[in-house]
Z-matrix of the N, CA and C atoms (Angstrom, degrees):
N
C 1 1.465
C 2 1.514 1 108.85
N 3 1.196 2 120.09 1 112.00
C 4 1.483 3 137.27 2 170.87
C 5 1.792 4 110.64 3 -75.88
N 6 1.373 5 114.69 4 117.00
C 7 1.514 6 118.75 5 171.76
C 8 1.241 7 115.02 6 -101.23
N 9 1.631 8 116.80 7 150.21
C 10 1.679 9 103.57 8 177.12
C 11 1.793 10 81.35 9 -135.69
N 12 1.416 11 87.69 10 134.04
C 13 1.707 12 88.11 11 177.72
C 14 1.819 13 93.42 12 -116.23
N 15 1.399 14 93.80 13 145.10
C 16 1.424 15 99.87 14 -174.06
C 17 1.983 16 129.62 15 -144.12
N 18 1.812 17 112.14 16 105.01
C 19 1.443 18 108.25 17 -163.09
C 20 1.450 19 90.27 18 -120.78
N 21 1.603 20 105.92 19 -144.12
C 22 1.438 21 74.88 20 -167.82
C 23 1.762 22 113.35 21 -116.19
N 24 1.676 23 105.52 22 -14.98
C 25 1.599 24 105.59 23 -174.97
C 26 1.713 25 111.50 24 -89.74
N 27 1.628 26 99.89 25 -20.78
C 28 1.441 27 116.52 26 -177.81
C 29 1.686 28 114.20 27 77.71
N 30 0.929 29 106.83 28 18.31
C 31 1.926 30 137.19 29 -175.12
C 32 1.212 31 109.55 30 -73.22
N 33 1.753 32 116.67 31 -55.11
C 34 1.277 33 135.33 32 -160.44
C 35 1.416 34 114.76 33 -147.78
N 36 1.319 35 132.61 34 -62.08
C 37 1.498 36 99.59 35 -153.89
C 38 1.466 37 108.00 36 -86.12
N 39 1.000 38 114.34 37 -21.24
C 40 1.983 39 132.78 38 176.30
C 41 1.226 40 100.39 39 -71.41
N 42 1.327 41 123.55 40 -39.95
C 43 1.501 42 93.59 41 -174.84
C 44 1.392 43 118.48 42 -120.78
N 45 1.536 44 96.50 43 29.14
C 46 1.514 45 105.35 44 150.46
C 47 1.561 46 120.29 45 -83.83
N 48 1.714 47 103.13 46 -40.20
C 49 0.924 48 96.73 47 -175.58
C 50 1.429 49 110.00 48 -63.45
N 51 1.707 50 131.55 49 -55.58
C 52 1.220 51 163.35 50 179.18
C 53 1.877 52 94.19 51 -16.12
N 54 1.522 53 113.25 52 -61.18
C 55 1.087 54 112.54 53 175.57
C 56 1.600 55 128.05 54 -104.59
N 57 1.476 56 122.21 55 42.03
C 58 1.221 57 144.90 56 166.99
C 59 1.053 58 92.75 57 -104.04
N 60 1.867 59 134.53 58 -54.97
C 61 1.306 60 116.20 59 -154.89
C 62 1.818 61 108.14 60 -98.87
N 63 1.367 62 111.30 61 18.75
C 64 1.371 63 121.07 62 -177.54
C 65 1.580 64 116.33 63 -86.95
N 66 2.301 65 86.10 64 -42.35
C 67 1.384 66 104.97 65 169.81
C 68 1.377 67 109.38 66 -65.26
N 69 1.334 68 133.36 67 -30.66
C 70 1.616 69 130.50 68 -138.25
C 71 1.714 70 69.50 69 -97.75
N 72 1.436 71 132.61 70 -76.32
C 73 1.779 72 115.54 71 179.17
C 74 1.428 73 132.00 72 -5.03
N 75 1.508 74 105.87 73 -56.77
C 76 1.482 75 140.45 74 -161.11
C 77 1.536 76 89.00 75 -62.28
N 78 1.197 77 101.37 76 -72.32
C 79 1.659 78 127.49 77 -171.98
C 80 1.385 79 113.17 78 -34.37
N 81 1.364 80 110.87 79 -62.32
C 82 1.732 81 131.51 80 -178.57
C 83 1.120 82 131.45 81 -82.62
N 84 1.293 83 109.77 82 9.56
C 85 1.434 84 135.67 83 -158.39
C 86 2.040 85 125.51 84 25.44
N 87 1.530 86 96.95 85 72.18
C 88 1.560 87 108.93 86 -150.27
C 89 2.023 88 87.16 87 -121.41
N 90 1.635 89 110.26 88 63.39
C 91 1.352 90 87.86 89 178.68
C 92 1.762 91 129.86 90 -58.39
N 93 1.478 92 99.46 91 -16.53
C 94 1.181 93 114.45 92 164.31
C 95 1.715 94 140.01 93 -34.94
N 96 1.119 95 95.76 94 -44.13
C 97 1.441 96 131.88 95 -168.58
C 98 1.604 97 94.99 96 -104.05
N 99 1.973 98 93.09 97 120.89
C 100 1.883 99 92.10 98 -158.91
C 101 1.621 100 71.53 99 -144.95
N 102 1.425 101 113.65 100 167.22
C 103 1.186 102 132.58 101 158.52
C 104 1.506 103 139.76 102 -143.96
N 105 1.046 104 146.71 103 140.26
C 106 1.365 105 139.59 104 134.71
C 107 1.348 106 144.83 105 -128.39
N 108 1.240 107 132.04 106 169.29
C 109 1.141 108 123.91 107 178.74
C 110 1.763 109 125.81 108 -120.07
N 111 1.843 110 105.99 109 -179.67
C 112 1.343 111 89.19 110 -179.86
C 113 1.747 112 101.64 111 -170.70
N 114 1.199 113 111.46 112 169.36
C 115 1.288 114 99.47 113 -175.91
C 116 1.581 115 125.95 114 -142.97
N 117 1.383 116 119.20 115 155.61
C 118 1.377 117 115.79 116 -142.43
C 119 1.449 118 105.25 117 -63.26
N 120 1.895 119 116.21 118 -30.42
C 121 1.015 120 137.46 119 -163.43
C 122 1.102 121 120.22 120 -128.77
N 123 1.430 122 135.31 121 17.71
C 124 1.287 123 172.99 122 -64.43
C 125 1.838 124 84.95 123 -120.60
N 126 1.228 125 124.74 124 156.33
C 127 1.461 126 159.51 125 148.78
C 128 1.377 127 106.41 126 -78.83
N 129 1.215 128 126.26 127 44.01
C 130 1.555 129 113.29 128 -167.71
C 131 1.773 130 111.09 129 -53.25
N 132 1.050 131 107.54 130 149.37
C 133 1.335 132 135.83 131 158.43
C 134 1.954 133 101.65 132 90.34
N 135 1.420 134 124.36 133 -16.47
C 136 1.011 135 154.28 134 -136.84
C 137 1.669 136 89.28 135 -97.00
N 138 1.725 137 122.83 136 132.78
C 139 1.291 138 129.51 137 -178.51
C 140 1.504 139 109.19 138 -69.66
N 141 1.261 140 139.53 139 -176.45
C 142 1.425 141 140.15 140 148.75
C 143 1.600 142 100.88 141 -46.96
N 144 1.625 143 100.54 142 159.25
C 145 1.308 144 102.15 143 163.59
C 146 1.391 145 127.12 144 -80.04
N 147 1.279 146 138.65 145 136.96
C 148 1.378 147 132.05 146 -162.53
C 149 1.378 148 116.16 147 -48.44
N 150 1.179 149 133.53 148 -45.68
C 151 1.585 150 140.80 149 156.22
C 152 1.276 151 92.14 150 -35.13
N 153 1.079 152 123.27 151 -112.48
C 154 1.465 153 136.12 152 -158.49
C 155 1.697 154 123.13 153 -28.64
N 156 1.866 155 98.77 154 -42.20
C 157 2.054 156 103.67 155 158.40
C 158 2.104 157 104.85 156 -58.81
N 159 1.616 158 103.52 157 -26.56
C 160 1.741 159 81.03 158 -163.96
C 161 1.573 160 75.13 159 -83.74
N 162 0.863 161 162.32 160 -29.48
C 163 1.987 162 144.61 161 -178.58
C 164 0.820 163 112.13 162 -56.41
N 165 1.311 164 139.71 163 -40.87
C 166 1.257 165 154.14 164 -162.67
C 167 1.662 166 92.12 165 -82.40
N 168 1.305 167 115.18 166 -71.23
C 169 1.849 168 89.78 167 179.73
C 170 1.718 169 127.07 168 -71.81
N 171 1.320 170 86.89 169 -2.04
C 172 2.025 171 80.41 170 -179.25
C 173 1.568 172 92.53 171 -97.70
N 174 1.299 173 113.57 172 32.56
C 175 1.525 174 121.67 173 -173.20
C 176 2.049 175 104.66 174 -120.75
N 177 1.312 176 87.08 175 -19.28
C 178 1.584 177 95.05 176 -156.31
C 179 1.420 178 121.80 177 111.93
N 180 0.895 179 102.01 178 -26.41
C 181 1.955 180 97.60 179 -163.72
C 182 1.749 181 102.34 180 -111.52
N 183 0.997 182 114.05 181 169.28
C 184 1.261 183 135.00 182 -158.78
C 185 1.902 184 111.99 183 -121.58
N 186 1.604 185 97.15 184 121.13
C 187 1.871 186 100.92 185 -172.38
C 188 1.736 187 88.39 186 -85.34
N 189 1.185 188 135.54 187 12.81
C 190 2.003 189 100.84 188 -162.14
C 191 1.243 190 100.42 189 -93.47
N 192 1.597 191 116.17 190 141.50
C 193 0.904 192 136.58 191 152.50
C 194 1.792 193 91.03 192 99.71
N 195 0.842 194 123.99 193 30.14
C 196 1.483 195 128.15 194 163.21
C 197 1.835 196 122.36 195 -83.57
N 198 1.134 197 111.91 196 138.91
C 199 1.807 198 103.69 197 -179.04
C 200 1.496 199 99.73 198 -148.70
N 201 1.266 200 127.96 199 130.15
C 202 1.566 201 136.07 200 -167.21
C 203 1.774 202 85.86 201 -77.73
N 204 1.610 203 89.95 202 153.37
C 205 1.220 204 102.03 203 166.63
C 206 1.659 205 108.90 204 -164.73
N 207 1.193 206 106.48 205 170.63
C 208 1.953 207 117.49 206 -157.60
C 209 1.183 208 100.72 207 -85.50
N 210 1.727 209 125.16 208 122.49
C 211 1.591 210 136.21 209 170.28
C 212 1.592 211 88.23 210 -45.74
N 213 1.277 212 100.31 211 143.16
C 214 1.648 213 132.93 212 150.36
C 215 1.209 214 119.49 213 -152.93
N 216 1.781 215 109.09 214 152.62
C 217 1.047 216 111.00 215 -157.47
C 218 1.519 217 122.33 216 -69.55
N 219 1.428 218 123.32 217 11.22
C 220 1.505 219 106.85 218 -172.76
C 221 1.992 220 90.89 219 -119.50
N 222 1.671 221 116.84 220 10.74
C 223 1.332 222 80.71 221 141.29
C 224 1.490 223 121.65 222 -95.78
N 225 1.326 224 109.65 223 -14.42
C 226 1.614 225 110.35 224 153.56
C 227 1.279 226 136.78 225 -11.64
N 228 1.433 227 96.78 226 -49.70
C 229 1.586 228 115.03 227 -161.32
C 230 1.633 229 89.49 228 -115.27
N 231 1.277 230 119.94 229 11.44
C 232 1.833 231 94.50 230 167.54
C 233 1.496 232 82.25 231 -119.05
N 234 1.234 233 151.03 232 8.39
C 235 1.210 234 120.68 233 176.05
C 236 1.726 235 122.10 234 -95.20
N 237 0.843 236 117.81 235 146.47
C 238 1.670 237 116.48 236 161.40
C 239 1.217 238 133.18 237 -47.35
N 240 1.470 239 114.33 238 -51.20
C 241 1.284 240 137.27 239 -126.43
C 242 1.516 241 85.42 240 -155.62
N 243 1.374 242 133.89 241 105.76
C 244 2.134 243 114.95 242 146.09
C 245 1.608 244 83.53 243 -114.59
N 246 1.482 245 85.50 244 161.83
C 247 1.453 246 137.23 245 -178.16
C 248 1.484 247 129.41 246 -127.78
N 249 1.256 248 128.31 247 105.70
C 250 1.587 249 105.29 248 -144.92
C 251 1.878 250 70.20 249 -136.32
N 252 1.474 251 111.17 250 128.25
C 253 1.148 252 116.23 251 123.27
C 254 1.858 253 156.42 252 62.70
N 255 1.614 254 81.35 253 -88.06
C 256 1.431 255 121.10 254 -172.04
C 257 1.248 256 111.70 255 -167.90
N 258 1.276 257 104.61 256 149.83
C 259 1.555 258 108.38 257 -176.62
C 260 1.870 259 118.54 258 -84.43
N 261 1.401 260 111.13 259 -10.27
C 262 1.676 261 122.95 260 149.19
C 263 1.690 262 91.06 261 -42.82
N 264 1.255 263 111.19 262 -83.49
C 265 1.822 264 137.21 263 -144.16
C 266 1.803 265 76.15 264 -58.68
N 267 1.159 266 147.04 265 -55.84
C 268 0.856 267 135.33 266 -166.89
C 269 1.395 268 129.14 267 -50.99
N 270 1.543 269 106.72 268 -53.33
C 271 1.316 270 118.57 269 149.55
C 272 1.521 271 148.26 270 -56.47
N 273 1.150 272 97.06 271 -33.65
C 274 1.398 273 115.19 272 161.15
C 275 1.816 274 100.60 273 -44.29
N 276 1.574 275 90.67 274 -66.87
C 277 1.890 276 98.71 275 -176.75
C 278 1.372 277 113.15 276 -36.22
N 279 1.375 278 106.28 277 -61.09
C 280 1.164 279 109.10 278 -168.23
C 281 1.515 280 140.52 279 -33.11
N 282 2.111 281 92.70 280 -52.78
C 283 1.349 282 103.98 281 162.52
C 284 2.023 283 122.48 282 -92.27
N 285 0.858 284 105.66 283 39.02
C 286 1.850 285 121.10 284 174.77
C 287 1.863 286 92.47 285 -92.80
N 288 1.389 287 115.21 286 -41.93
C 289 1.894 288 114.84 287 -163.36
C 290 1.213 289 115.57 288 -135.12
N 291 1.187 290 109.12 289 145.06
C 292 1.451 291 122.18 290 -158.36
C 293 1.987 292 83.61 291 -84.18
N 294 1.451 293 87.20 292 132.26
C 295 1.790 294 93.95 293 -179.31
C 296 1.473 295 128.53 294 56.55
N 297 1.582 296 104.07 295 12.81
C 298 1.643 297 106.52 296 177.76
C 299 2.164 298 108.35 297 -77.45
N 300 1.385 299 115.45 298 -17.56
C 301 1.538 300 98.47 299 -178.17
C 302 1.405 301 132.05 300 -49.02
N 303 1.895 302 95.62 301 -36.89
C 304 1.160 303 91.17 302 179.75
C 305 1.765 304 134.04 303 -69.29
N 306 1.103 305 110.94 304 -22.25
C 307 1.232 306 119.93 305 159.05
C 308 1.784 307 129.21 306 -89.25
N 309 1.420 308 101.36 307 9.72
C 310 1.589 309 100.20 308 173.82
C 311 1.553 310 126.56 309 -121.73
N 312 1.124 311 125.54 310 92.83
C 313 1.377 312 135.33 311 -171.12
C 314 1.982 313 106.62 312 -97.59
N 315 1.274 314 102.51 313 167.80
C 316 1.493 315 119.57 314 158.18
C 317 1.383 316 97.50 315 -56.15
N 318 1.169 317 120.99 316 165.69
C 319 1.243 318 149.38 317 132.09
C 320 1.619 319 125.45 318 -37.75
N 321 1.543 320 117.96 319 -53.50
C 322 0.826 321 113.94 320 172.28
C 323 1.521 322 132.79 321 -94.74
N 324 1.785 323 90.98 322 -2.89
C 325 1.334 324 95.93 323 172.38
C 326 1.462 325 111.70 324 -91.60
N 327 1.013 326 130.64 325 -24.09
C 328 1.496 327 131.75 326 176.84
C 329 1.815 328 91.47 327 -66.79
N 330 1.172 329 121.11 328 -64.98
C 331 1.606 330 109.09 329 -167.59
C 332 1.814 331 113.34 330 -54.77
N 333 1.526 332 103.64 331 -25.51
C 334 1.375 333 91.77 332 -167.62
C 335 2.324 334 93.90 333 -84.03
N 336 1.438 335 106.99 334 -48.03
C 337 1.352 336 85.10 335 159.26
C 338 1.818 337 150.79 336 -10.26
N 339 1.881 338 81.82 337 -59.78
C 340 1.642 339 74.48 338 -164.59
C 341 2.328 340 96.72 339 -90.38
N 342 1.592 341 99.73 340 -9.23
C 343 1.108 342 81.84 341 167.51
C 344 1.472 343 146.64 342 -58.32
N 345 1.477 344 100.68 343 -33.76
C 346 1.473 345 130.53 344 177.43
C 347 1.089 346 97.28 345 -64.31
N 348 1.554 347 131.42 346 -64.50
C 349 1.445 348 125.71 347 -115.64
C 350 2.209 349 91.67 348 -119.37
N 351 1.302 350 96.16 349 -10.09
C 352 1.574 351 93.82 350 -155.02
C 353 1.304 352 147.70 351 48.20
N 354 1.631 353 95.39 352 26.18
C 355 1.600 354 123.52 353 165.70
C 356 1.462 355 112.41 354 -39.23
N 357 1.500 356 126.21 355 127.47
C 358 1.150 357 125.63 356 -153.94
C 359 1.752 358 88.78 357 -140.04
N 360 1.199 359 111.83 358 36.49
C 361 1.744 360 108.58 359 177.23
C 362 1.524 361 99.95 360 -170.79
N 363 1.434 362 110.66 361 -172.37
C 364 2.126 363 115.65 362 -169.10
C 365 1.669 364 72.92 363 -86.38
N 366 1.247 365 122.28 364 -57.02
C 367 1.705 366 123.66 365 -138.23
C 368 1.467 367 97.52 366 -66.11
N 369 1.718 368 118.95 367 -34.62
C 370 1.238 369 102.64 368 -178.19
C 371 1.338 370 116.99 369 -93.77
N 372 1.394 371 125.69 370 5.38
C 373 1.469 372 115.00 371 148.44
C 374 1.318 373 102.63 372 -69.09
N 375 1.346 374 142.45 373 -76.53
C 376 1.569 375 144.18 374 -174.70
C 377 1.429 376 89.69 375 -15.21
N 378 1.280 377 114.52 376 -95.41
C 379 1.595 378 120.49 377 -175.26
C 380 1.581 379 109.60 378 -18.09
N 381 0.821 380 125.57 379 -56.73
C 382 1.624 381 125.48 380 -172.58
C 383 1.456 382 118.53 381 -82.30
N 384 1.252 383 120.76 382 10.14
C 385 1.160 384 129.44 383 -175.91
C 386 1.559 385 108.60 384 -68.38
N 387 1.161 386 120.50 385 -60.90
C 388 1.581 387 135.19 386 -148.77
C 389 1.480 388 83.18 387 -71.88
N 390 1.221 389 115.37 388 -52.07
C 391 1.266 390 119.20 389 -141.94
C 392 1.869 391 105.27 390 -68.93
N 393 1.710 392 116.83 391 -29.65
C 394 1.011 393 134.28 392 -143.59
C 395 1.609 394 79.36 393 -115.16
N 396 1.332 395 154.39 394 37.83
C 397 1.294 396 140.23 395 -167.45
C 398 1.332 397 95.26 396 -70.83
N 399 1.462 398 116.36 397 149.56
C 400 1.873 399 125.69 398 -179.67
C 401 1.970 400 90.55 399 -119.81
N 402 0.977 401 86.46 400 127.58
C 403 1.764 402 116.63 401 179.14
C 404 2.314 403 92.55 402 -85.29
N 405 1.115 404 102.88 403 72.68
C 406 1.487 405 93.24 404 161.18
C 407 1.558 406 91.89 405 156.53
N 408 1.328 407 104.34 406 -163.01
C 409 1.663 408 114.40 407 -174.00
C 410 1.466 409 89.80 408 -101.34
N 411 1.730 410 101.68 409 160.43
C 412 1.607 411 124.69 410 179.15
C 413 1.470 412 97.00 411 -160.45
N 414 1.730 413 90.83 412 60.99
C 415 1.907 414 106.51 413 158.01
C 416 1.835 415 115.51 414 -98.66
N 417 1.310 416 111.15 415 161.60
C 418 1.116 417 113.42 416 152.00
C 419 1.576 418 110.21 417 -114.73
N 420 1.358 419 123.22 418 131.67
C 421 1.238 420 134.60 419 -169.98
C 422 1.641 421 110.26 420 -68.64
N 423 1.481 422 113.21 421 132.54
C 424 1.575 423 99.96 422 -178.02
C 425 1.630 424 97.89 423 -77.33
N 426 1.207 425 120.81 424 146.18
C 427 1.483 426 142.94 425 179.88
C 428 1.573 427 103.99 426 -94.07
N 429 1.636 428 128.96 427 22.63
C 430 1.367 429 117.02 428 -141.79
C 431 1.959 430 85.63 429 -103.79
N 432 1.275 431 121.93 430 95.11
C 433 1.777 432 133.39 431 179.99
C 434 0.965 433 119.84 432 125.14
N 435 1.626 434 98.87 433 0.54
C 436 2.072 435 100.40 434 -170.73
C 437 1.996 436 94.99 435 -85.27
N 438 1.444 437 72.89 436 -175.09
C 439 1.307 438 82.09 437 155.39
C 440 1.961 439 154.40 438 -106.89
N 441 0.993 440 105.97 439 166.97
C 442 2.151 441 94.71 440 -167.55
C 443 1.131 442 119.65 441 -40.28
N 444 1.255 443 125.28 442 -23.49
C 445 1.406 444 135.83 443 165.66
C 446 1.715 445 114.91 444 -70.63
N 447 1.098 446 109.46 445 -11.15
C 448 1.150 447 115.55 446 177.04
C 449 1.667 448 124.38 447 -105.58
N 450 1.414 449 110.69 448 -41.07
C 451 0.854 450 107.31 449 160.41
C 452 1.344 451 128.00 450 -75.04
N 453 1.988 452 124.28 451 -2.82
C 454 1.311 453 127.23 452 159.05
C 455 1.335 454 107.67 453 -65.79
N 456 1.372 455 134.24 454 -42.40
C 457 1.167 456 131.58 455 176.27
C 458 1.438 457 129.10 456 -68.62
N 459 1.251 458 118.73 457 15.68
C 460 1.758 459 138.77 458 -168.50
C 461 1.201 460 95.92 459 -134.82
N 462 1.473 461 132.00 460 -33.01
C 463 1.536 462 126.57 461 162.03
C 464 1.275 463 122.82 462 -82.99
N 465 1.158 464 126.66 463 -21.29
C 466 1.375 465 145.12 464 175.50
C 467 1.923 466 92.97 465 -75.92
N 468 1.263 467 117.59 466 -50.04
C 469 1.588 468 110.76 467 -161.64
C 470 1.677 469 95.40 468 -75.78
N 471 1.416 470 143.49 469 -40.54
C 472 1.137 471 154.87 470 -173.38
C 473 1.441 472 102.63 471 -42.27
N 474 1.881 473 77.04 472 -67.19
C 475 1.877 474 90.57 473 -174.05
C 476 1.753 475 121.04 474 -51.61
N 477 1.455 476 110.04 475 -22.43
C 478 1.827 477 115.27 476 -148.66
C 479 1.986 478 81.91 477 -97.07
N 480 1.620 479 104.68 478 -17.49
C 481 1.942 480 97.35 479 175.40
C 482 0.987 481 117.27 480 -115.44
N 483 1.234 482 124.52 481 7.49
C 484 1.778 483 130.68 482 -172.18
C 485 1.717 484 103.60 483 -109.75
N 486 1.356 485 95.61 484 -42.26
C 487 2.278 486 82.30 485 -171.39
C 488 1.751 487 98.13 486 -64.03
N 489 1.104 488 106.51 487 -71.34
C 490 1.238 489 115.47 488 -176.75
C 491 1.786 490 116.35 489 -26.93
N 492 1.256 491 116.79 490 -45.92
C 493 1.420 492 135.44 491 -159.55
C 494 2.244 493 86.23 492 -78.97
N 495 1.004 494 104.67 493 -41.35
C 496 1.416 495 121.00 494 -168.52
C 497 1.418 496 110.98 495 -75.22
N 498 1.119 497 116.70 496 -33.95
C 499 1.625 498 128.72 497 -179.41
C 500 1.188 499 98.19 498 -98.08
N 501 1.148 500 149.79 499 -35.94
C 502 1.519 501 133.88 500 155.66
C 503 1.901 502 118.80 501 -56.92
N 504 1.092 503 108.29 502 -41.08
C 505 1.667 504 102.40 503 174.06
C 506 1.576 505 114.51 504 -102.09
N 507 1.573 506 106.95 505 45.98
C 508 1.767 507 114.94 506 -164.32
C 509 1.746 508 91.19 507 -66.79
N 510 1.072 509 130.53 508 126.97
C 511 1.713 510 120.28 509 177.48
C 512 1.548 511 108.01 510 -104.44
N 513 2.088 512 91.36 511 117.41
C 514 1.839 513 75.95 512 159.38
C 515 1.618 514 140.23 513 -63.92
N 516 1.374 515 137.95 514 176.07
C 517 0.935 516 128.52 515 154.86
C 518 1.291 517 142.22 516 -77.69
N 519 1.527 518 115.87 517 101.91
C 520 1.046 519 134.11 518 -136.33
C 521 1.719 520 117.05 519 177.49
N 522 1.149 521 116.99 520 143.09
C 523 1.861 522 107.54 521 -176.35
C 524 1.487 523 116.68 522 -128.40
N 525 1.068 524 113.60 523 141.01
C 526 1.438 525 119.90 524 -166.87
C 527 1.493 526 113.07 525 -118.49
N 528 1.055 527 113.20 526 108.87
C 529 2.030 528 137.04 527 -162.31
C 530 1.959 529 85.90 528 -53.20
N 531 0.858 530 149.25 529 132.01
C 532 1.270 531 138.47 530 120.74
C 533 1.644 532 108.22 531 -114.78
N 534 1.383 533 113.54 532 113.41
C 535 1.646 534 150.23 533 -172.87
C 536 1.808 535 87.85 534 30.96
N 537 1.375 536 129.78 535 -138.86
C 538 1.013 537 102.05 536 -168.31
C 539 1.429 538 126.28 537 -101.81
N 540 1.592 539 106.02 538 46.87
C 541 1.340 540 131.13 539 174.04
C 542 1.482 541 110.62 540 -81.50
N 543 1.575 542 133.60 541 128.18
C 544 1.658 543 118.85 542 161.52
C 545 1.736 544 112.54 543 -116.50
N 546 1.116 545 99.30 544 107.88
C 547 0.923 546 121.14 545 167.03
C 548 1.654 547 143.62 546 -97.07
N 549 1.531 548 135.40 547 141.68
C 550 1.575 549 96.42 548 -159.65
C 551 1.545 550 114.34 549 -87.80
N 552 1.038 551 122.48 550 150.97
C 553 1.769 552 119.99 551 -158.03
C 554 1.955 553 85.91 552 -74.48
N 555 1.316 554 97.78 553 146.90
C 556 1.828 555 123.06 554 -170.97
C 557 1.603 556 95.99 555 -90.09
N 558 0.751 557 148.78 556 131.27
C 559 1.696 558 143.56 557 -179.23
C 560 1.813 559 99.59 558 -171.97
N 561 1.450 560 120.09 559 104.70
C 562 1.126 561 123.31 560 171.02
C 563 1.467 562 123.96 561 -66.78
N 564 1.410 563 94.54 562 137.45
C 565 1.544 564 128.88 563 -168.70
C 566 1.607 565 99.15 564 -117.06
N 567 1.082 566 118.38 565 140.37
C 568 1.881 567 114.57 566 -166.16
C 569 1.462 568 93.50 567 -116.83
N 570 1.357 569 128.00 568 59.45
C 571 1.615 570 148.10 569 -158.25
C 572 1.882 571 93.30 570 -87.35
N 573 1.491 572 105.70 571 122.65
C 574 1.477 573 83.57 572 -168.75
C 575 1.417 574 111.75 573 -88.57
N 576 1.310 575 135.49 574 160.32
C 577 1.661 576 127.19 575 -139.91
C 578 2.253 577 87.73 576 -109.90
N 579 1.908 578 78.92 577 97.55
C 580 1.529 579 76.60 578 177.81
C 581 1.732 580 128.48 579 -76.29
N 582 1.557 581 105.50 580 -15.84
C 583 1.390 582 105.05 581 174.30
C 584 1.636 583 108.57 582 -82.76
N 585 1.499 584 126.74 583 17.82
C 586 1.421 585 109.81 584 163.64
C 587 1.822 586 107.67 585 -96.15
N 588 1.561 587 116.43 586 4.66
C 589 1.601 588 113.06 587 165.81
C 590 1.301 589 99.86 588 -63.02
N 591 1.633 590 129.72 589 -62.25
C 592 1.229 591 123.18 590 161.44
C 593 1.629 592 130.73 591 -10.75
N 594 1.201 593 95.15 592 -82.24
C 595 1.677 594 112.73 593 177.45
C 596 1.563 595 102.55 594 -42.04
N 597 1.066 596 121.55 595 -69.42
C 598 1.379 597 129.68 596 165.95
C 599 1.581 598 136.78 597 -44.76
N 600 1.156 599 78.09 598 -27.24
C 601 2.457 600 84.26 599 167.76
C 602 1.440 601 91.24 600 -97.13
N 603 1.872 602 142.56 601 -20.80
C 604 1.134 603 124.60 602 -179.46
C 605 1.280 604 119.80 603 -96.32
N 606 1.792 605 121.84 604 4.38
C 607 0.975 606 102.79 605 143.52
C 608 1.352 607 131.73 606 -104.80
N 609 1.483 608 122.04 607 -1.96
C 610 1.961 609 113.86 608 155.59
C 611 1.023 610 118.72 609 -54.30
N 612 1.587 611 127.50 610 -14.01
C 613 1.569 612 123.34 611 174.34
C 614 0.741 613 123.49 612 -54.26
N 615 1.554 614 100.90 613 -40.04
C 616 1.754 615 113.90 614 -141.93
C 617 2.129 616 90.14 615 -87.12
């Protein structure tokens, strides 16, 4: 399962997530499960922002060798799974690819999805969408000038919708034909999400 997480400078909230769920792979041993990110308005060539690389390791995962770069549509079309953000960034996605909605939700709407519903695949979040409509916003705020306390609280919110969301769509290895699309077949694995010990010893610190 290929993820594309998507905000808008690609600085911070994408590629926190981008490298939370690289670590959470690493961790669970899911070579399958790959990610990247990108952004609407991208900083190209430009590292994470220093806040957001130190979140990323008091997170578990690792910023080196990271460089933002501008969504286009053909990582669109190689991903499985995008994740955008905000529900703007979401939409935006949506119309960049021919048939990308159904596989592109918020962040928090995909986690609050499969919480409810115990959707254990992309199609059965899609499926549960209409039905599950949320009456309000399901953004995560960019943290991009605040302060460290702030951007702990944007890594902390990532982390509390991303392991969970990730350990429910853990994919074996294995590929699933859709017409002459290959994609890898979604089949839950109950893999326990070792980069939230992380998340979890970094917040008794605090």
């Amino acid at each position: 399962m290929h993820v594309l997480f998507v905000c808008n400078s690609n600085v911070c909230r994408s590629v926190i997530a981008e490298r939370l769920t690289l670590a959470f792979a690493a961790d669970n041993g899911l070579p399958g499960l790959t990610a990247e990110s990108a952004g609407t308005r991208a900083l190209v060539g430009f590292p994470p922002e220093p806040l957001a690389a130190e979140t990323i390791a008091s997170l578990g995962g690792d910023a080196t060798g990271f460089k933002a770069r501008k969504l286009k549509p053909e990582m669109v079309d190689r991903a499985d799974l995008v994740l955008a953000m905000t529900e703007s960034l979401r939409d935006q996605v949506a119309e960049l690819a021919f048939g990308v909605a159904p596989r592109t939700f918020t962040l928090a709407e995909a986690h609050r999805i499969a919480k409810v519903t115990g959707a254990k695949s992309i199609a059965a979040l899609h499926g549960a969408r209409n039905d599950l409509a949320y009456v309000g916003r399901e953004n995560i705020a960019d943290p991009i000038g605040l302060s460290p306390e702030a951007f702990l609280e944007v890594g902390d919110q990532i982390a509390e919708l991303l392991f969970p969301l990730l350990q429910a769509l853990a994919p074996h290895e294995q590929t699933q034909l859709t017409g002459d699309d290959e994609r890898p077949g979604l089949v839950i694995e109950p893999a326990p999400a070792r980069p939230l010990s992380a998340f979890l010893a970094a917040q008794r610190r605090r």
